[in-house]
C-alpha positions in Angstrom: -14.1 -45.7 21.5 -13.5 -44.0 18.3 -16.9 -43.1 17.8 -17.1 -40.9 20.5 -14.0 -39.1 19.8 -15.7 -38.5 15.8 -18.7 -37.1 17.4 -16.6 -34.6 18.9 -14.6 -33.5 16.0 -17.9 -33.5 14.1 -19.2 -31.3 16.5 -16.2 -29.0 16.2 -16.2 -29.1 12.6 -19.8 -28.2 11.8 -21.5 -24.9 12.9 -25.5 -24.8 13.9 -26.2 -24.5 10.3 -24.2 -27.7 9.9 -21.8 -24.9 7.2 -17.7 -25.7 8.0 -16.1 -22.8 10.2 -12.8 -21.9 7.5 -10.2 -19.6 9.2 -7.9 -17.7 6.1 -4.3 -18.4 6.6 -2.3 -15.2 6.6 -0.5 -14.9 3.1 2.2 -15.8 3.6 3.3 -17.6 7.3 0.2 -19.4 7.3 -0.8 -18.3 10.9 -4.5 -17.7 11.5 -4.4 -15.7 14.5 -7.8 -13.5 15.1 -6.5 -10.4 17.5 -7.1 -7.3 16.4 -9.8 -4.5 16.3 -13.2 -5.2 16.0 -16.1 -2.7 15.0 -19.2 -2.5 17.4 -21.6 -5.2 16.5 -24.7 -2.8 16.4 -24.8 -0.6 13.1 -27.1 1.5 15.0 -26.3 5.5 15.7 -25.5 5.9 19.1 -27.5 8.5 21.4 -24.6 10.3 23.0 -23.2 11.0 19.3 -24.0 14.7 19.0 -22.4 15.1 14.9 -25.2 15.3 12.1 -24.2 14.0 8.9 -23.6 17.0 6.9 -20.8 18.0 10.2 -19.1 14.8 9.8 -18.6 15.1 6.2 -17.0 18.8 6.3 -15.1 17.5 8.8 -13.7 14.8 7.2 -13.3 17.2 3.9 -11.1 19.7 6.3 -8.9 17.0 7.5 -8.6 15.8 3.9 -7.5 19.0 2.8 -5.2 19.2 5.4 -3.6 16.4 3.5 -4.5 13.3 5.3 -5.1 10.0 4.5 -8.6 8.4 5.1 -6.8 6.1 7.1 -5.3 8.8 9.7 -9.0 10.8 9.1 -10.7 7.8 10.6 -8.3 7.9 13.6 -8.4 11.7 14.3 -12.2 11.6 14.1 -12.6 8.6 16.4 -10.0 10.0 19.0 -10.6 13.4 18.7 -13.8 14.0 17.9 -15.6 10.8 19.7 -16.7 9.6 16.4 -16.4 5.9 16.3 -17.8 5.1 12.7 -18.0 7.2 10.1 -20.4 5.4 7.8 -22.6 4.8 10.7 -23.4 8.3 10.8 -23.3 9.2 6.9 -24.4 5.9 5.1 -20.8 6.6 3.4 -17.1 5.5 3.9 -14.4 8.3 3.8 -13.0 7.2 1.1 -16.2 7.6 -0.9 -16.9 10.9 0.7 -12.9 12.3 -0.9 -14.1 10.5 -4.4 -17.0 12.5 -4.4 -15.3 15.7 -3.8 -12.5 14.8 -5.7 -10.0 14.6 -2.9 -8.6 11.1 -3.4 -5.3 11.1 -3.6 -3.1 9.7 -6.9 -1.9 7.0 -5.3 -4.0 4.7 -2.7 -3.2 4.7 0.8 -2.5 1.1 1.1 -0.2 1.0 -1.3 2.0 4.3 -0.6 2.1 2.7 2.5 3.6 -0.4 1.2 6.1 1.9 -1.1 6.8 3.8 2.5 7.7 0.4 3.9 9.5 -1.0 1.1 11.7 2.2 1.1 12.5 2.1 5.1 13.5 -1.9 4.5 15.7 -0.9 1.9 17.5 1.6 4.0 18.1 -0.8 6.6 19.5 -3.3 4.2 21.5 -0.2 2.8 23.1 0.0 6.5 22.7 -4.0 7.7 23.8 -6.1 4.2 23.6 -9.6 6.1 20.0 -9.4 7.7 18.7 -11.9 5.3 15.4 -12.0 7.4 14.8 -8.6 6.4 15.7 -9.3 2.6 12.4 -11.7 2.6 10.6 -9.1 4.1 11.4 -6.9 1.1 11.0 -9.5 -1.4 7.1 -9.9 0.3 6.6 -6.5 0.3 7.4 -5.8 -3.3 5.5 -8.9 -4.3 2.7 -7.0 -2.6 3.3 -3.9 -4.1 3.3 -5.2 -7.9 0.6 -7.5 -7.0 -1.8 -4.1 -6.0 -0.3 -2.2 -8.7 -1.6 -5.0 -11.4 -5.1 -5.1 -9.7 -5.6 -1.4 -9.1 -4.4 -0.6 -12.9 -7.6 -3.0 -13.7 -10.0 -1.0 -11.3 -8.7 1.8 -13.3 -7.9 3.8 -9.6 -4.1 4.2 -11.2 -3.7 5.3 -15.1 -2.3 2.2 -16.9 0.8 3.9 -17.9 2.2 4.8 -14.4 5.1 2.8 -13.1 6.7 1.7 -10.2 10.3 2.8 -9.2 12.1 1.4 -6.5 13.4 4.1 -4.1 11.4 7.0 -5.8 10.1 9.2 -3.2 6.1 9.5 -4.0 
């Protein structure tokens, strides 16, 4: 009787290639939930697209000089313009198509999104003191925060003597 039931975790266990399936926890709540967007699984130009590669990259240069980030440049160009992949089309991310024309902002998106964040949480705590839920979310995010600061300081993205200040608008 037990046999059968270790052929059956075995089974779930072990892909085809007899490798282990390993779902990442989340960082920090240890969920491992897999919703979210997925790209198309074919890296192949579609037929319908009618933008050459030289388009999409002056297009992508006149949002980014309309001061967007590559994140919202991605959006606009997928819902505005029916382009679903931008390095499908130019062999290039956005964010390597700013670095090349020297558009990249001083501060990566991800993590002036995290400051953003870290500055609306303050402001609530500001107006709610007890919300002790939200005080661990701040705590999280400004473990985040130092944590990219540290590793972008050692990609050299961010000069080594710029700091961090807490409610500093950037």
């Amino acid at each position: 009787m037990n046999s059968s039931k270790d052929k059956s975790v075995k089974a779930y266990l072990y892909l085809e290639d007899n490798s282990r399936e390993i779902n990442m926890a989340r960082l920090y709540s240890r969920k491992k939930g897999k919703s979210g967007s997925k790209k198309p699984l074919k890296k192949v130009k579609s037929s319908w697209l009618n933008y050459g590669e030289k388009e999409v990259e002056n297009l992508v240069l006149k949002l980014a000089k309309a001061e967007n980030s590559s994140s919202k440049i991605g959006i606009i160009l997928r819902d505005s313009y029916g382009i679903p992949d931008v390095q499908i089309i130019t062999n290039k991310k956005i964010s390597k198509i700013l670095e090349e024309n020297k558009l990249t902002p001083e501060i990566p998106d991800d993590l002036l999104s995290l400051i953003k964040r870290e500055t609306k949480i303050m402001k609530h705590l500001s107006l709610n003191k007890k919300d002790m839920v939200t005080k661990r979310g701040l705590m999280l995010t400004s473990s985040k925060i130092r944590r990219l600061i540290k590793y972008y300081k050692a990609e050299g993205k961010i000069q080594q003597d710029w700091s961090y200040e807490k409610g500093k608008v950037y």
